[in-house]
Residue, then its C-alpha position, 0 to 999 in steps of 0.5 A: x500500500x502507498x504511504x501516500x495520496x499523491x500520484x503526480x508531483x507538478x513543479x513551476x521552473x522559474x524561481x521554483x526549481x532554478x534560480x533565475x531571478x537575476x537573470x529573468x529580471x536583467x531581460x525584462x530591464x533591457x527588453x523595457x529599456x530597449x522600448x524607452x522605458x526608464x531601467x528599473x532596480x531588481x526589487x521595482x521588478x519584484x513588486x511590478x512583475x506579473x504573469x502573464x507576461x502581456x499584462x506585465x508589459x501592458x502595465x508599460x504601455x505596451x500591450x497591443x498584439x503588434x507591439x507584443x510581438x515585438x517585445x517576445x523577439x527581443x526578450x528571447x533574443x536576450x535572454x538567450x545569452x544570459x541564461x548560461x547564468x542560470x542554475x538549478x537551486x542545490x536542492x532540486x535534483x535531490x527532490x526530482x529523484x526522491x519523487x521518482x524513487x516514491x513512484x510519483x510523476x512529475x512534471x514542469x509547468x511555465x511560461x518558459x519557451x519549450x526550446x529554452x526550457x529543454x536545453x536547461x532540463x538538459x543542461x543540469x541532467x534533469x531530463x530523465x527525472x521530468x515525465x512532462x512539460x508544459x511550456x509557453x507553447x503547450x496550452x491555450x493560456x499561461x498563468x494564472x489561467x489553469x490551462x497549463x496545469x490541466x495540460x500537465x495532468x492530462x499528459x500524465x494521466x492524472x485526476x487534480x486531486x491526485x496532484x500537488x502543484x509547487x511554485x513561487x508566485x501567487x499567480x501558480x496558487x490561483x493556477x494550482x486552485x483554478x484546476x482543483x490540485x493542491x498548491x504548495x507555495x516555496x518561499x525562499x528568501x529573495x524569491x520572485x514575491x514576498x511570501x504576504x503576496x503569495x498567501x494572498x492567494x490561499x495555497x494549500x501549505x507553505x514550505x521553505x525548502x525542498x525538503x519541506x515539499x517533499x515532507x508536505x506530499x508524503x503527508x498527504 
């Protein structure tokens, strides 16, 4: 008999199982700055920032779908680069393969770019421990909508309530409830918000680490 509930284990990537805050919010700076927006300091950044990522530069003026265009070429076009900075937090290849010897599926779910999202995964040996991913590409919406958490269960044949869903902004708690999984938020400090913001939209639990997450899903 299973010492738990859970069958599936769904995971935001940015902030949650890399650490790329520094990097996400130097693109954002320069993609603005490169529209003549005046550059704002990392913690602006971390008030402003909102997903999906159109309503955050609709707070720039830049919302219409031609100008949108645009800015999604020039983001990408930077972040490239300045990804090679990225990591993975010390924690997560422990976590990944510690759900996987329990048996529980895990999966990806971001508004990160499919192809960016893959060479990472690759990147840090984490694609054999991932079932499945959904990036920016996989679903009708991006977060906060439950699209891509739905998306996530579908491609690993799993009801919400045989699910946890982890992440690090509110907008994965208001996906996470909107599809019916339990959400898991990871305050860490430095995180993308604070953790009053996050509790603003009523997760399941707060965890402060890895360990905790994975304490929290052999609870259940």
């Amino acid at each position: 008999m299973k010492a738990h509930t859970i069958d599936a284990a769904l995971f935001d990537w940015s902030g949650t199982l890399v650490d790329d805050l520094d990097v996400v919010w130097r693109t954002n700076d320069q993609t603005l700055m490169s529209f003549g927006v005046p550059h704002q300091d990392i913690e602006t950044f971390r008030e402003r920032f909102i997903l999906p990522w159109q309503s955050f530069y609709a707070l720039y003026g830049l919302g219409d779908a031609r100008t949108l265009e645009e800015v999604d070429a020039r983001f990408w076009k930077i972040y490239r680069p300045l990804s090679e900075e990225i990591r993975p937090f010390p924690e997560t290849f422990p976590l990944l393969a510690k759900l996987k010897s329990m048996g529980i599926k895990t999966a990806v779910v971001t508004q990160t770019k499919r192809g960016p999202l893959l060479e990472q995964m690759e990147r840090f040996g984490l694609v054999e421990l991932v079932d499945a991913t959904v990036g920016a590409e996989d679903a009708e919406e991006l977060k906060p909508s439950p699209k891509p958490v739905l998306a996530a269960l579908r491609k690993l044949h799993v009801e919400p309530e045989e699910a946890v869903f982890t992440g690090d902004m509110v907008e994965d708690v208001l996906a996470g409830n909107s599809a019916g999984v339990r959400v898991i938020s990871i305050v860490r400090k430095g995180s993308y918000q604070t953790e009053e913001r996050v509790k603003s939209g009523n997760p399941y639990r707060i965890a402060r680490s890895m360990r905790e997450v994975t304490d929290i899903i052999k609870g259940i």
